[in-house]
Legacy VTK file of the C-alpha trace (Angstrom):
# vtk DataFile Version 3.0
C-alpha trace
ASCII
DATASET POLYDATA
POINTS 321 float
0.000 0.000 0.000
2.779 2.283 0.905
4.626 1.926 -2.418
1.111 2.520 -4.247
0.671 5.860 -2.518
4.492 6.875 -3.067
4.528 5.922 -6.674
0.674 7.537 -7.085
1.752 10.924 -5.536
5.031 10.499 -7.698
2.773 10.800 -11.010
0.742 13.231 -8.994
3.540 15.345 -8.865
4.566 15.236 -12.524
0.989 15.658 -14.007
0.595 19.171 -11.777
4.287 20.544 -12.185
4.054 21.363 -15.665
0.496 22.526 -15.697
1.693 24.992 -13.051
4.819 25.601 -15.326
2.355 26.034 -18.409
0.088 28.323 -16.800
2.699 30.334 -15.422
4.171 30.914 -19.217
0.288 31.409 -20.509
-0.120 34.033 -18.224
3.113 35.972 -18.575
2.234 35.968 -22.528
-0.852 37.422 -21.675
0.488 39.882 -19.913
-2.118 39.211 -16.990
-1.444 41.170 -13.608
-2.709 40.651 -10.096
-2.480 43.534 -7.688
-1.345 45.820 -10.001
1.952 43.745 -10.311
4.332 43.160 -13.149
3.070 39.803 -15.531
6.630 38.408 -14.619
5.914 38.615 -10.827
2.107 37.356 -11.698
3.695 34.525 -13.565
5.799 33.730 -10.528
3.236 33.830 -8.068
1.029 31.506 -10.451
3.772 29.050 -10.294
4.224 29.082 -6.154
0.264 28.562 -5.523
0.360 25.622 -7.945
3.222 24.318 -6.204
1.561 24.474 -2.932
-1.503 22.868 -4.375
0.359 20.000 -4.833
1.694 20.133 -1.204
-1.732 20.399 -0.256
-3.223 17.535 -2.746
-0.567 15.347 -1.233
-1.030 15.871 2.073
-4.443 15.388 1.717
-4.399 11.881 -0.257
-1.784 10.599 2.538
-4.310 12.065 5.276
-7.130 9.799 3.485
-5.480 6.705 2.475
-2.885 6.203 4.994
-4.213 5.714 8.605
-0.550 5.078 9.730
0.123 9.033 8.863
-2.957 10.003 10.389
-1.935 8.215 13.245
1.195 9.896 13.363
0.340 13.262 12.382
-2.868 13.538 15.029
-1.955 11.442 17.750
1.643 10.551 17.754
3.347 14.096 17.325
1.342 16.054 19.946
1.965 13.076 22.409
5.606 13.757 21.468
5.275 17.529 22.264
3.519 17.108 25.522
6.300 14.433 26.220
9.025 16.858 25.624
6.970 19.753 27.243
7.000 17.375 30.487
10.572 16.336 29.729
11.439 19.931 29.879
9.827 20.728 33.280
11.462 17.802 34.893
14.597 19.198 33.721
14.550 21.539 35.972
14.726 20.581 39.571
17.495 18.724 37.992
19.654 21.400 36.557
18.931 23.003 40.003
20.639 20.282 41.723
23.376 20.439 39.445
24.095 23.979 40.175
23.732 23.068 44.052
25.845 20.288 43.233
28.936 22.468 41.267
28.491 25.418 43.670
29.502 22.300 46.306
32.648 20.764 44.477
33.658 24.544 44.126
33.704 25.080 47.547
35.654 21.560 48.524
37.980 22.066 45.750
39.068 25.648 47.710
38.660 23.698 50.777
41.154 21.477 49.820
43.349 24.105 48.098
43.576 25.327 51.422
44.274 22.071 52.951
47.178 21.655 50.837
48.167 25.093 51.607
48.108 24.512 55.446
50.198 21.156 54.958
52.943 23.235 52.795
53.241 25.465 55.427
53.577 22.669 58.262
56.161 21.283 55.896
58.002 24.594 55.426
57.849 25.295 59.582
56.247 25.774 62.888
52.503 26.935 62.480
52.437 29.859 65.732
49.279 31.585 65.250
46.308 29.624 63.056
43.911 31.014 60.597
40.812 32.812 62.012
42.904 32.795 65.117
41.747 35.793 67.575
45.073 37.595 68.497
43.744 40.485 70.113
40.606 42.437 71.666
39.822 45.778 72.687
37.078 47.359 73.769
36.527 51.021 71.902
34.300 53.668 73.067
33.432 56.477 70.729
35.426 59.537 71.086
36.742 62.717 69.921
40.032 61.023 68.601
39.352 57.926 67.211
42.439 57.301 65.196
44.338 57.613 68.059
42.910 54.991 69.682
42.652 52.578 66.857
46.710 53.416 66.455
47.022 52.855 70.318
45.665 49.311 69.729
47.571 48.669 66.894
50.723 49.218 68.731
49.422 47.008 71.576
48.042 43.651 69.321
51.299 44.472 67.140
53.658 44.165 70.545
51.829 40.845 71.780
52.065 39.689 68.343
55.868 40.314 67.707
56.200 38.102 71.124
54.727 35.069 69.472
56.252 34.904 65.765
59.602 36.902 65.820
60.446 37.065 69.383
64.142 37.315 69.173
63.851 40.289 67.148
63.760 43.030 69.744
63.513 45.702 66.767
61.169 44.867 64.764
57.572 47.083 64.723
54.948 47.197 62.695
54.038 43.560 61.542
50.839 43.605 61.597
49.000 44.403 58.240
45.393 45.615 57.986
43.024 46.920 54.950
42.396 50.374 54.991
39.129 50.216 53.849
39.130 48.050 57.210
39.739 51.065 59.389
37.186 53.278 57.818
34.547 50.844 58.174
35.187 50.514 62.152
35.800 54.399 62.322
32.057 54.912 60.351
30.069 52.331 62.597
31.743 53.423 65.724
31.000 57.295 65.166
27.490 56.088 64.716
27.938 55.701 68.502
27.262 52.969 71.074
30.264 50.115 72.836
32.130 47.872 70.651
34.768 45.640 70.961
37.167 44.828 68.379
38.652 41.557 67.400
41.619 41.238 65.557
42.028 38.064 63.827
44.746 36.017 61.901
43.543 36.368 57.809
45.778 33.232 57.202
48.619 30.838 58.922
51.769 32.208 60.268
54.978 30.442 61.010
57.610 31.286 63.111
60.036 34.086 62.385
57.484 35.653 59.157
58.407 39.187 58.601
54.429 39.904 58.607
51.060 39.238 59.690
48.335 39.701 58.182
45.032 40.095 60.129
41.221 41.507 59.568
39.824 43.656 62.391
36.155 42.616 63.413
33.807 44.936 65.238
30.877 43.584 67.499
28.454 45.267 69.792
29.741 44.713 73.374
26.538 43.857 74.974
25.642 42.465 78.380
25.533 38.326 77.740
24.560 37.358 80.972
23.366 39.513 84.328
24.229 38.506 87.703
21.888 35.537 89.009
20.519 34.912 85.877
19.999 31.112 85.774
21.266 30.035 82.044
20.450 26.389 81.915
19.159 24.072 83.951
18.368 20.385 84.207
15.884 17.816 86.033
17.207 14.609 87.552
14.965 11.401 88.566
15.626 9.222 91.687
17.294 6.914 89.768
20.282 9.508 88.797
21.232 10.236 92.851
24.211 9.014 92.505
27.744 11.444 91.488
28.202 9.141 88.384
25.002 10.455 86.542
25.520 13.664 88.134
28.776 14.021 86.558
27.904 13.376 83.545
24.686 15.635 83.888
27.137 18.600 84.716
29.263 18.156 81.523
26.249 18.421 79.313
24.732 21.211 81.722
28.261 23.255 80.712
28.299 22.466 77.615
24.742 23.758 76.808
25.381 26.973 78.581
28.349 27.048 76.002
26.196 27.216 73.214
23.675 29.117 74.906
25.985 32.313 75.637
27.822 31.785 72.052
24.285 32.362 70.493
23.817 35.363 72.219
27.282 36.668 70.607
29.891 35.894 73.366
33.476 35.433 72.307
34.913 33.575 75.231
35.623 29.553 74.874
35.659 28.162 78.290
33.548 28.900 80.996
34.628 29.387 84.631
32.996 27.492 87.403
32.838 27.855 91.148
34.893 24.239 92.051
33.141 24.424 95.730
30.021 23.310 94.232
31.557 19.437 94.184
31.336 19.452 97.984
27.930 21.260 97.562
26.117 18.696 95.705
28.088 15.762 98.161
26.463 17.272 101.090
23.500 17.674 99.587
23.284 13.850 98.445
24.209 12.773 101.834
21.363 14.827 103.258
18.705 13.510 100.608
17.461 10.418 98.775
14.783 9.067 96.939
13.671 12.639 95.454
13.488 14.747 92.080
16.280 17.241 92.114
16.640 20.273 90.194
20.456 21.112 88.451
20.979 25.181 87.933
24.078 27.142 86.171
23.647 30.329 87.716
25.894 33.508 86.813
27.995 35.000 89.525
27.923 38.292 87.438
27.089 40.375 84.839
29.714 39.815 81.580
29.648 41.519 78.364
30.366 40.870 74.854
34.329 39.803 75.205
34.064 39.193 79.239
34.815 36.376 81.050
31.429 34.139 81.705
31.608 32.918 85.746
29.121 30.217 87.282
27.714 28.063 90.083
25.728 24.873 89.754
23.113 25.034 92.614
21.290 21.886 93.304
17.755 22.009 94.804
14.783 19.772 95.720
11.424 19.607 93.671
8.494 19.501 95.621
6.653 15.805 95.302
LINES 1 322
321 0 1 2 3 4 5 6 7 8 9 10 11 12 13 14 15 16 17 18 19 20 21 22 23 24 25 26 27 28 29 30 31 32 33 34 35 36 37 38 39 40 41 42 43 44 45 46 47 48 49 50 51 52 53 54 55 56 57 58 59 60 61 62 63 64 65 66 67 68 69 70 71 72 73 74 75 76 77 78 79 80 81 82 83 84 85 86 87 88 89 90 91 92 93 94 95 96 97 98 99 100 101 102 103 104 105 106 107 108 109 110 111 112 113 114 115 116 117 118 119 120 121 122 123 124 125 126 127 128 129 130 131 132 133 134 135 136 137 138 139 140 141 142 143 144 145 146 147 148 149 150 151 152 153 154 155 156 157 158 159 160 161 162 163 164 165 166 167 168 169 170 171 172 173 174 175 176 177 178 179 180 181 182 183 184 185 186 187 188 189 190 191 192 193 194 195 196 197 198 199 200 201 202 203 204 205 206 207 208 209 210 211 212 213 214 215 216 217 218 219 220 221 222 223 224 225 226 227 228 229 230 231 232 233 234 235 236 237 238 239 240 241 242 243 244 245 246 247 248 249 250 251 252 253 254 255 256 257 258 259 260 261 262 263 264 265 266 267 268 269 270 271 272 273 274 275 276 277 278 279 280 281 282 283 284 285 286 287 288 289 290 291 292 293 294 295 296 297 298 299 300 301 302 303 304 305 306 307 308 309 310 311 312 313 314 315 316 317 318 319 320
């Protein structure tokens, strides 16, 4: 059937061509014109519709005869189209995910530039101040002469600093290095007014005996963390946990949440200082009491700002049955 319709449409094509070709010469002899156009340009014309008749005529007779065409004309290519719209859409989430995905091996492979970095330098000496290491802090108030007191601290963290990487050199000065645009920042925010402190850290690794250091200044509000009394985590113990094993261990996650506590609320100190007495407290207190619910505190012994020591007790008390 197939090779009927290709030969038919074949002779289809030949019997309309030149009819098309012969009416376009008829009516460029006559000199016939369409749209006020030139017979030549007529002619032409002529000649395209015919040939798009037969385009049409074909079409047609393979629409009729062949239901495989119809088939694929009406059914199979918009199922296609809707398959590759769909295709399309699910695309997406996926080229998301690949962008997540090379934004992640971009930030290992600098991860592990560094890396290699850090293990040069080990190789080439003694690491004596780390990366993002805090070197110095200072608390700054505003005031009329506010260069002056950034320069005083300069001096200072440079001094302290000098002690740690060159300290043989007794002449040295002026080792620390600093943006600028650093400077102007703090100077701008602190005019604004308010208490700050200011944090000077290590901007990469330094090894013993390197001529400089260079560090990034970082301002914080120095706030009050904790007041005096205030109770900044606590913990409830069953009858079962009256004994110093589970108290222990109920301690060392009691300090370590009131770590994380005071961090979140912007603190920059790392270890928190305890009252030791309160060992024999909770002793006596055991001795004194069994077979009840008892109530851990971590109390402040006073009020600490931003870059301040953070001082505690651990009370224990009885909960009412």
């Amino acid at each position: 059937m197939a090779w009927i319709l290709i030969v038919f449409l074949i002779l289809l094509g030949g019997l309309i061509a030149p009819f098309g070709d012969l009416l376009g010469t008829k009516i460029g002899k006559a000199r016939f014109s369409i749209l006020k156009l030139r017979p030549k340009k007529t002619a032409t014309i002529i000649t395209i519709i015919t040939g798009g008749f037969i385009s049409s005529i074909s079409i047609g007779l393979l629409i009729l005869v062949s239901e495989e065409f119809r088939q694929r004309l009406f059914v199979d290519i918009p199922f296609l189209q809707k398959t590759l719209d769909e295709s399309k859409k699910a695309l997406i989430p996926l080229q998301e995910e690949r962008k997540k995905l090379e934004g992640t091996i971009i930030k290992k492979e600098k991860e592990l530039n560094q890396l290699k970095n850090n293990i040069n330098e080990f190789r080439r000496g003694n690491i004596v101040i780390k990366r993002e290491q805090t070197l110095f802090v200072a608390e700054i108030n505003p005031s009329s002469n506010m260069k002056l007191d950034l320069a005083k601290i300069f001096n200072q963290a440079d001094k302290f600093v000098r002690k740690i990487v060159i300290p043989t050199n007794k002449e040295a000065k002026n080792i620390l290095l600093w943006k600028p645009s650093d400077i102007r920042n703090i100077e701008d925010k602190v005019n604004g007014g308010g208490n700050w402190i200011l944090l000077i850290k290590s901007a990469t690794n330094v090894l013993k005996g390197d001529n400089y250091v260079f560090v990034s200044p970082n301002l914080l509000e120095n706030k009050f963390i904790v007041r005096e009394g205030e109770i900044i985590s606590s913990s409830i113990l069953e009858k079962s946990d009256l004994n110093l094993k589970s108290i222990n261990l109920e301690i060392k996650s009691l300090l370590i949440e009131t770590r994380d506590q005071i961090k979140s609320k912007g603190s920059q100190v790392t270890e928190i200082n305890t009252n030791r007495n309160f060992v024999k407290k909770i002793k006596d207190f055991l001795q004194e009491n069994q077979n009840i619910k008892f109530k851990l505190e971590v109390v402040s012994l006073r009020d600490s700002k931003t870059a301040e020591p953070i001082f505690v007790e651990i009370n224990i008390l009885k909960i009412p049955s």
